[in-house]
C-alpha positions as CSV (number, residue, x, y, z in Angstrom):
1,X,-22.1,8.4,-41.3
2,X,-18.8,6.0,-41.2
3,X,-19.2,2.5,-39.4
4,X,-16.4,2.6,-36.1
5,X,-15.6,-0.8,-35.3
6,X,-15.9,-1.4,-31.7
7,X,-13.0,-3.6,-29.5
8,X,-13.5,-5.3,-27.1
9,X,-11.4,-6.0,-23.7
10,X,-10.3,-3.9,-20.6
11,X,-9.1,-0.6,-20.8
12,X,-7.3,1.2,-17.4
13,X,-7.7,4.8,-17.2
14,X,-4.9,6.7,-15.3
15,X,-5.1,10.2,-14.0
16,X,-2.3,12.1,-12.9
17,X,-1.8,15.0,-10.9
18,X,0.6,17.3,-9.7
19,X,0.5,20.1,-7.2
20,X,2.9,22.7,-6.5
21,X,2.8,24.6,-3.6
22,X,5.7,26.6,-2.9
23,X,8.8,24.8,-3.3
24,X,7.1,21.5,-2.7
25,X,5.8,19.2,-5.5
26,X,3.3,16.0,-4.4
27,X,1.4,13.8,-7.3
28,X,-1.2,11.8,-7.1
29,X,-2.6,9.0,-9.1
30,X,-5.8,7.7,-9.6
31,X,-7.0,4.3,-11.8
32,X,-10.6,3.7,-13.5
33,X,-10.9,0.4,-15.2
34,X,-13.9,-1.0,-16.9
35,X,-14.6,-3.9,-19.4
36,X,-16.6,-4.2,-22.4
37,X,-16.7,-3.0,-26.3
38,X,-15.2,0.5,-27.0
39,X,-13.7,2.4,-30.0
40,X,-10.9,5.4,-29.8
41,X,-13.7,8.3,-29.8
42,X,-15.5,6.7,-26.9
43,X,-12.3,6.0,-24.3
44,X,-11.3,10.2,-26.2
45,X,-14.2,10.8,-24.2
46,X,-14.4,9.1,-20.7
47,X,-10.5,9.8,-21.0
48,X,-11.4,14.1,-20.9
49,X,-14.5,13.7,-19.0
50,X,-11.9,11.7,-16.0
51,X,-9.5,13.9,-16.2
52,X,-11.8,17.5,-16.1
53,X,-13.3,15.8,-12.7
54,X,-9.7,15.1,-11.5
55,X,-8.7,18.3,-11.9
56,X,-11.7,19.5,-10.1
57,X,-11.6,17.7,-7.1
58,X,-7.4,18.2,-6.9
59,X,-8.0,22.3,-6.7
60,X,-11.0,21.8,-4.3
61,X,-8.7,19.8,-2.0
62,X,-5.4,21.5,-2.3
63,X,-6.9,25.1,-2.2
64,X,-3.3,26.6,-1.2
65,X,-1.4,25.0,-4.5
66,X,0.5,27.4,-6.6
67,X,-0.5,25.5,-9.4
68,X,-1.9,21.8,-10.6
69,X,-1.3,20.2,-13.6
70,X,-3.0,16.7,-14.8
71,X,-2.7,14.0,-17.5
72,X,-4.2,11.4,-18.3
73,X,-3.3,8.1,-20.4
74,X,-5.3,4.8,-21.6
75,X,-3.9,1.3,-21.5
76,X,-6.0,-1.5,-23.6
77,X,-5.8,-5.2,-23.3
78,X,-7.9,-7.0,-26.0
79,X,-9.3,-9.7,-24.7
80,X,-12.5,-11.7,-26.4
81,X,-12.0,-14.7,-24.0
82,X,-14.0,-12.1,-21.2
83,X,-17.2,-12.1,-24.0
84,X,-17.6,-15.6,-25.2
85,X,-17.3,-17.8,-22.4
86,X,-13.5,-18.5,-22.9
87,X,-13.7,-20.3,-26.9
């Protein structure tokens, strides 16, 4: 099994919907942010995970929408100064 190198630093999760009901179109966004060590397969994974319940509670709340659509996307700021005590 390959090694994935973990980095570390703040990643922002941010979910987007959008519901169409009729002829009218409202989005809503929602942010999840954590810190620590991470690799690509790992934020792959909260990323879907975030989104699935997103979806879920959008169509549970907007029960007269037409139709809902939702993305997500993942911003990453390396940082090491948040691990080691700012050296």
């Amino acid at each position: 099994m390959r090694e994935t190198a973990l980095t570390r630093g703040v990643a922002v999760i941010t979910l987007t919907a959008k519901v169409y009901e009729g002829k009218f179109v409202s989005t809503y966004r929602s942010r999840i942010g954590f810190c620590g060590e991470f690799n690509e397969q790992i934020l792959s994974e909260i990323k879907k995970k975030s989104k699935e319940l997103y979806e879920g509670q959008c169509k549970s709340e907007c029960k007269n929408a037409d139709k809902i659509t939702c993305s997500a996307t993942v911003k990453i700021i390396e940082r090491d100064v948040f691990f080691n005590g700012g050296k």
